[in-house]
C-alpha positions in Angstrom: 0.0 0.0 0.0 3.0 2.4 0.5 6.4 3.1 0.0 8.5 3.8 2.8 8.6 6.8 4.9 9.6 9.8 3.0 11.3 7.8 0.1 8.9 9.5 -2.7 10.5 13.3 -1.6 11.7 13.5 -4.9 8.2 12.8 -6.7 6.6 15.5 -4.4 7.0 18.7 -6.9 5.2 16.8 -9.4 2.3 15.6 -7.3 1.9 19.2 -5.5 1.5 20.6 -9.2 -0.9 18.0 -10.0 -3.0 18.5 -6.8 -3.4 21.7 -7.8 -4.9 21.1 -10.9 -7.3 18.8 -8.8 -8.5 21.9 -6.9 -6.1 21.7 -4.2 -4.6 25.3 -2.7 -3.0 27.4 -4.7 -0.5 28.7 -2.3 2.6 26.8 -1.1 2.4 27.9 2.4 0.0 29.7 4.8 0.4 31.9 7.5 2.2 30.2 10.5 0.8 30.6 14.1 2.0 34.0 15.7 2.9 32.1 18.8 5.6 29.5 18.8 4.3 26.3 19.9 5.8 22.8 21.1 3.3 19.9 19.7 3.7 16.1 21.1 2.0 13.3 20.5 1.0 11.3 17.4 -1.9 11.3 14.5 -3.5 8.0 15.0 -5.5 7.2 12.2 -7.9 4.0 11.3 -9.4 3.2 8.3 -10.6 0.6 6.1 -10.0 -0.8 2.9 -11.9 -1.4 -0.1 -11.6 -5.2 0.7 -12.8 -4.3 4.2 -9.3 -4.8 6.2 -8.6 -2.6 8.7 -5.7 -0.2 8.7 -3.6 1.7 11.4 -1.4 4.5 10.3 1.2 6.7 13.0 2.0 10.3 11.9 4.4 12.9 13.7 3.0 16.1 13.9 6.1 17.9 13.9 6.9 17.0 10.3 4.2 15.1 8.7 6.1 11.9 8.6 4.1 8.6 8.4 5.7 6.6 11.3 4.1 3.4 10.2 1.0 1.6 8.7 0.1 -1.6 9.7 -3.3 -3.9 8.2 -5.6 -6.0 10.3 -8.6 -7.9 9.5 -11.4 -8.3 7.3 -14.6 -6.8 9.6 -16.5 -8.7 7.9 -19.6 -6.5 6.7 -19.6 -3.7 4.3 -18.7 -0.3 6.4 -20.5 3.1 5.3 -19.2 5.7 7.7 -16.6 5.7 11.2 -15.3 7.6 14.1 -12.5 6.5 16.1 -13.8 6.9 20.3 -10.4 6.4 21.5 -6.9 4.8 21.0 -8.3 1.0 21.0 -12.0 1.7 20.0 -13.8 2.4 16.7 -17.2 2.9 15.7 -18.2 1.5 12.3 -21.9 1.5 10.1 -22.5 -0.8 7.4 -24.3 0.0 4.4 -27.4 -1.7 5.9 -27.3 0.8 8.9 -26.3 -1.4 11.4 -23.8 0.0 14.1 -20.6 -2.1 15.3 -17.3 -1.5 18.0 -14.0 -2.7 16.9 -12.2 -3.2 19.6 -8.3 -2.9 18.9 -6.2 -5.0 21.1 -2.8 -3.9 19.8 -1.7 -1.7 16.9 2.2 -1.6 18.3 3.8 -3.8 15.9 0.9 -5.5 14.3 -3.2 -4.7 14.1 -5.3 -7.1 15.8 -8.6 -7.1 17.2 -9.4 -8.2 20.4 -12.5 -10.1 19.1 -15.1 -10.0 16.5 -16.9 -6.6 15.6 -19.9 -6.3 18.0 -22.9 -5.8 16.8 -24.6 -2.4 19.3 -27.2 -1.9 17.2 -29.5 -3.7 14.3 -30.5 -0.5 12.0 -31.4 3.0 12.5 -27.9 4.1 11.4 -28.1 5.2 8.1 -25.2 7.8 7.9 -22.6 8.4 5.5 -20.6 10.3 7.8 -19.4 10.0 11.9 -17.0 11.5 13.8 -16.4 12.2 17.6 -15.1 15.2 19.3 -13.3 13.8 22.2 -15.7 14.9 24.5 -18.5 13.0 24.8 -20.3 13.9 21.1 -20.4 12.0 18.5 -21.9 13.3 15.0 -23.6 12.4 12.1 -24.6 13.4 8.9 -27.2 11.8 6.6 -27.6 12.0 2.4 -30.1 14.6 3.0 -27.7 16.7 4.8 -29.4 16.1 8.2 -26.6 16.8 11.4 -27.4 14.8 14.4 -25.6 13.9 17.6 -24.9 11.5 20.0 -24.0 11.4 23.6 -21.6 8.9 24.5 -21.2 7.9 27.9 -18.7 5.2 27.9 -15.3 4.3 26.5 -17.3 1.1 24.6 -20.3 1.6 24.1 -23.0 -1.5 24.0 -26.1 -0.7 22.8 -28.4 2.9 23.0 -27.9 3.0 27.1 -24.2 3.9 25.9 -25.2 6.0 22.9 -27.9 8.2 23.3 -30.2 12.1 23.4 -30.1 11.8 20.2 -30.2 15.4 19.0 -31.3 17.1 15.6 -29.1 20.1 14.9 -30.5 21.3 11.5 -30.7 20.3 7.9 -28.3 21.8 5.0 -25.5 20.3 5.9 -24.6 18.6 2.7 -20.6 18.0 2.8 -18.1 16.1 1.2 -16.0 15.2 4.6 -16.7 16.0 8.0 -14.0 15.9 11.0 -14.2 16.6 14.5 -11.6 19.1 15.2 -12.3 19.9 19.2 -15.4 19.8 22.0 -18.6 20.4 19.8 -16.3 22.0 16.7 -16.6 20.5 13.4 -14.8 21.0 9.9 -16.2 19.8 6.7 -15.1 20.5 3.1 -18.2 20.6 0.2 -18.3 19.9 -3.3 -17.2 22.7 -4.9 -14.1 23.0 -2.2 -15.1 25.4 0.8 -13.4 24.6 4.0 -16.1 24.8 7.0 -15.8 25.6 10.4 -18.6 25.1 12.7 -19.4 25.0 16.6 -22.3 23.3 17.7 -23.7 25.7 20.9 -26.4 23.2 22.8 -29.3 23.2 19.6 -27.6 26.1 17.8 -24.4 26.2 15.3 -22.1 29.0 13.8 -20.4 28.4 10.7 -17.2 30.2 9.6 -16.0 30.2 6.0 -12.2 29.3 6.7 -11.8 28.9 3.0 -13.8 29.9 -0.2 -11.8 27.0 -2.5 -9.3 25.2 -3.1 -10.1 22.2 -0.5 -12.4 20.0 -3.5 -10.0 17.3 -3.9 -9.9 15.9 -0.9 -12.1 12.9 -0.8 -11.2 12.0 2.9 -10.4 14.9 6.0 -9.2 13.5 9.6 -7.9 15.4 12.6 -6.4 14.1 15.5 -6.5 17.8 17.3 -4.8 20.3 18.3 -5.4 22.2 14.6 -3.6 19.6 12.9 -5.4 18.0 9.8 -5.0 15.4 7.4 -7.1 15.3 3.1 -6.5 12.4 1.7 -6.9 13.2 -2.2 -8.4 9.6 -3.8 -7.2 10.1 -7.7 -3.0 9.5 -6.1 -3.5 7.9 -2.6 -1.6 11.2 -1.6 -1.9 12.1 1.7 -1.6 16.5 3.1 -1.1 17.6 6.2 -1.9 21.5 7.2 -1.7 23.0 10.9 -4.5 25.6 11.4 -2.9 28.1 14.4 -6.6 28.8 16.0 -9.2 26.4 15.5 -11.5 28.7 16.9 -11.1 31.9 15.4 -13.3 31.6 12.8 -10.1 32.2 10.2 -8.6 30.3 7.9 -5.2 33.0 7.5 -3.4 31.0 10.0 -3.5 27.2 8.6 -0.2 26.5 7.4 0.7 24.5 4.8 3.0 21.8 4.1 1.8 21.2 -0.3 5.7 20.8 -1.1 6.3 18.3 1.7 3.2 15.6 2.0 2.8 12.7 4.7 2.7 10.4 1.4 2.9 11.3 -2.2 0.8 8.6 -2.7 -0.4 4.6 -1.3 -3.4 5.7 1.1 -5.7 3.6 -0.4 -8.4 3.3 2.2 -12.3 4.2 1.1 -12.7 5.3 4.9 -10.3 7.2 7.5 -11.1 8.5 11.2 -8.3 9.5 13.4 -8.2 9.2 17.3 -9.6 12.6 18.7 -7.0 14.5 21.2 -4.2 12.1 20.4 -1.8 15.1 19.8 -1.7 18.5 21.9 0.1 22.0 21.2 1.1 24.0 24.1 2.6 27.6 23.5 5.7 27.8 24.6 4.8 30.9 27.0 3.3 27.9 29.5 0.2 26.2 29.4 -1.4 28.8 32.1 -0.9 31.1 29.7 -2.6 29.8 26.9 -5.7 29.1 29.3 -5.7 32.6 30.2 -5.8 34.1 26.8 -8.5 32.0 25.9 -10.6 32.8 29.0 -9.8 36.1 27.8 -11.4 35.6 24.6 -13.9 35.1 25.4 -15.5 38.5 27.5 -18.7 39.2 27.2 -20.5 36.2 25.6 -23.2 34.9 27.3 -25.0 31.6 28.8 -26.1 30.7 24.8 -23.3 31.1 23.9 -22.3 27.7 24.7 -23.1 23.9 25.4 -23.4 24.3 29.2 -26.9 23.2 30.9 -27.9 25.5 34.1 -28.3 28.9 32.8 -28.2 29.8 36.4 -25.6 28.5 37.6 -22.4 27.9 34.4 -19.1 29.1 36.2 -17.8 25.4 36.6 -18.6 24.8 33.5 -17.1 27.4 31.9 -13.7 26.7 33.7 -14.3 23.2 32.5 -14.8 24.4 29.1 -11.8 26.4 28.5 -9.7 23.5 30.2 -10.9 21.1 27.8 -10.3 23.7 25.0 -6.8 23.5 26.1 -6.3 19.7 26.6 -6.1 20.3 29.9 -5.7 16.7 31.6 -8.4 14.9 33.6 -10.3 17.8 32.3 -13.5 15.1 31.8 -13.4 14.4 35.3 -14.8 18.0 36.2 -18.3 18.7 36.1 -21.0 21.8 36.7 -20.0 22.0 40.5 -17.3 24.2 41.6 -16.4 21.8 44.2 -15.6 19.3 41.3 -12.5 22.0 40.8 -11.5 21.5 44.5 -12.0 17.4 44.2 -9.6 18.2 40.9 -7.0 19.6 42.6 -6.8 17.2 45.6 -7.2 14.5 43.7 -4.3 15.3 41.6 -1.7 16.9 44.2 -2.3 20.4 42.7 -5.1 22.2 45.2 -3.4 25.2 46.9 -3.6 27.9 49.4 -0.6 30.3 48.2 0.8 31.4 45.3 -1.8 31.4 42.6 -0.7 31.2 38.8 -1.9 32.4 35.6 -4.2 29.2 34.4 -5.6 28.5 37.8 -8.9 27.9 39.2 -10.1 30.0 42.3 -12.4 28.7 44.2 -14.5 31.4 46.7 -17.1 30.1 49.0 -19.1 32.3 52.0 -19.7 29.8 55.0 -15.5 29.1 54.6 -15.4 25.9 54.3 -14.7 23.5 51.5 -15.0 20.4 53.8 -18.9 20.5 53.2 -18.8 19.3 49.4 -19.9 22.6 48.3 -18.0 26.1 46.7 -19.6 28.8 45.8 -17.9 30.3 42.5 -14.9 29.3 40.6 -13.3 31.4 38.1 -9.9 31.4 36.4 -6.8 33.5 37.0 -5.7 35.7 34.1 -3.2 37.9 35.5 -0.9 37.7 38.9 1.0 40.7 40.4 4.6 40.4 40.4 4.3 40.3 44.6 1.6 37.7 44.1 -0.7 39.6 46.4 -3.5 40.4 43.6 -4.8 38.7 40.7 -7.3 39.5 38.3 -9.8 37.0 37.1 -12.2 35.4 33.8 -15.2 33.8 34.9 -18.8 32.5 33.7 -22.2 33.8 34.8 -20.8 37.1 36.4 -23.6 39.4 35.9 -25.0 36.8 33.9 -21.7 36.3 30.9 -18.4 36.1 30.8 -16.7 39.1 33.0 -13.3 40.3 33.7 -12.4 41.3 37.2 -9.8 44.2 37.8 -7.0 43.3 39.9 -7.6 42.8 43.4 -6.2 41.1 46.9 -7.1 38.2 46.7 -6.0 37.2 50.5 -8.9 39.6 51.7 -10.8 40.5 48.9 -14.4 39.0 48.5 -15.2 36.9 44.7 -16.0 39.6 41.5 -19.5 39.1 42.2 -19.9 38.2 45.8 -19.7 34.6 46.6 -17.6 34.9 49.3 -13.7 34.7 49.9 -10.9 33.1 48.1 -10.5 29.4 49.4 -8.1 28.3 47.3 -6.8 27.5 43.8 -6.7 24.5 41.6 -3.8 24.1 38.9 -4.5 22.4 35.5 -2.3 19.9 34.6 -0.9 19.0 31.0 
């Protein structure tokens, strides 16, 4: 299926200038991130053959390189659409809209299921597209351009109890590809070779145009996170990576491109990819705190609908959880709409503190004092920290009913922005 590594280097000026005749971009490169970043991890990428074998492909994000591909099994049944859960469990369809887990039990040095594909569910899914967002959604398109999705609640799923509130979004979304790229944010390429952005807000979506052409030969578009993503152009098997600096800026002027210097000039043969969601991350260099702070910072003003959250009334946990998850913060999942669940966080992991707060850290304020009675009061985020330490200023949800920004104040004596009582503590992120 391919040749090795980056042995076709030499064929890649030729097969750039024909993928642009396909429709590809016209430009070599794109504009890099402004911030320097530091990127770990590795694309993970399933898919399945035209004979129906399963494949397992490796890619470092640093330079695109394809690390290794490996081929498994027959499944046995005809697939129509997957999504890749997590690093050892896959969701197929078949073409009679049946639903099946592959379970992986290795993919080190060889691909090998840990049993037959289970069967979860007899009919009802008649997608031609799926993919999961890493945090508990899993979405669907139909022929008719009908966007639906899924809550999953466990790692594998058995049956409905596992994949359910099933959800409607809207109609019109007729796309050629579709890729989870983040919580509830979606890209999608169309026919005539827009690149899509959207973010699904609870029953509401926005879409951004990141690109008006140039994306229509692309048969197949993965992402394994952390802005990285992967078109798989069907005429040469060739394979392109591109590194978008902000998925959620609504832009397309920072994807990078990397058209002179492809994962493969050719040999992905697959009629089906899906890579594991948040198997790569991207940290600025300027400190993880730091890049949770300017994205609390980002986002000022919005409101409750806004976003995904649940109680309208009560969303300042869930915001902190929010940008967290935004920022592949780890254990990120385990938080919930409590701002005690920020306090469990921190002792669970060795990071609650009393002293010395940081930029990217939860505060936690409560008014009867005490933590000890499973309850906080309000949790923001710190933005800023004096140079003494002393004062901080502060991003938080549901402050006069959105997003607010506190001005700096001591935070040894000071009461919360909006008065929920004093500062009990803080909670560092961990990644």
């Amino acid at each position: 299926m391919f040749r090795t590594g980056k042995t076709l280097r030499t064929a890649v000026t030729a097969i750039a200038a024909g993928a642009f005749s396909l429709g590809l971009v016209t430009a070599n490169t794109g504009t890099a991130a402004a911030a320097e970043t530091v990127c770990s991890g590795t694309a993970s990428v399933y898919g399945i053959l035209p004979d129906g074998r399963l494949t397992y492909s490796a890619i470092n994000p640093t330079n695109g390189d394809r690390i290794k591909t490996l081929t498994g099994a027959d499944l046995g049944f005809t697939p129509q659409a997957m999504a890749t859960l997590n690093f050892n469990t896959i969701l197929v369809t078949s073409t009679t809209g049946a639903l099946y887990r592959i379970d992986i039990q290795t993919n080190n040095t060889s691909l090998t299921l840990a049993n037959a594909p289970v069967r979860i569910a007899d009919s009802g899914w008649t997608h031609d597209k799926l993919t999961y967002d890493g945090h508990g959604h899993l979405y669907g398109t139909t022929t008719s351009g009908l966007l639906l999705q899924y809550t999953v609640t466990e790692d594998k799923p058995a049956g409905s109890q596992h994949i359910g509130m099933r959800k409607e979004i809207d109609s019109g979304f007729v796309l050629k590809t579709l890729s989870a790229v983040g919580q509830d944010r979606l890209i999608a390429t169309t026919v005539d070779g827009k690149l899509l952005s959207y973010q699904i807000v609870g029953d509401a979506w926005r879409r951004s145009d990141l690109k008006s052409d140039g994306w229509s030969a692309f048969d197949q578009l993965v992402s394994p996170g952390a802005g990285f993503y992967y078109g798989r152009i069907p005429t040469t098997g060739a394979m392109y990576w591109y590194k978008d600096g902000n998925i959620s800026d609504g832009s397309g002027a920072d994807i990078a491109y990397h058209t002179s210097d492809p994962v493969d000039a050719s040999g992905w043969t697959q009629q089906l990819l899906s890579a594991a969601p948040r198997t790569v991350s991207c940290k600025s260099v300027s400190t993880l705190g730091q890049d949770i702070a300017n994205a609390a910072n980002a986002e000022v003003g919005k409101t409750f609908t806004n976003y995904p959250f649940t109680y309208n009334r009560a969303w300042c946990a869930e915001f902190v959880k929010y940008i967290w998850a935004g920022e592949d913060v780890d254990y990120a999942s385990q938080l919930d709409a409590r701002a005690w669940s920020l306090y469990k966080y921190g002792t669970n992991h060795g990071t609650w503190k009393t002293t010395a707060p940081k930029v990217g850290d939860a505060v936690l304020y409560d008014t009867d004092g005490t933590l000890g009675d499973g309850e906080a009061d309000h949790v923001n985020i710190v933005v800023g920290v004096s140079s003494d330490g002393t004062q901080i200023q502060t991003v938080g949800g549901n402050e006069s009913h959105q997003v607010s920004k506190s001005g700096w104040f001591a935070w040894k004596t000071a009461s919360s922005p909006v008065g929920a009582g004093r500062v009990m503590g803080f909670a560092s992120p961990i990644g």
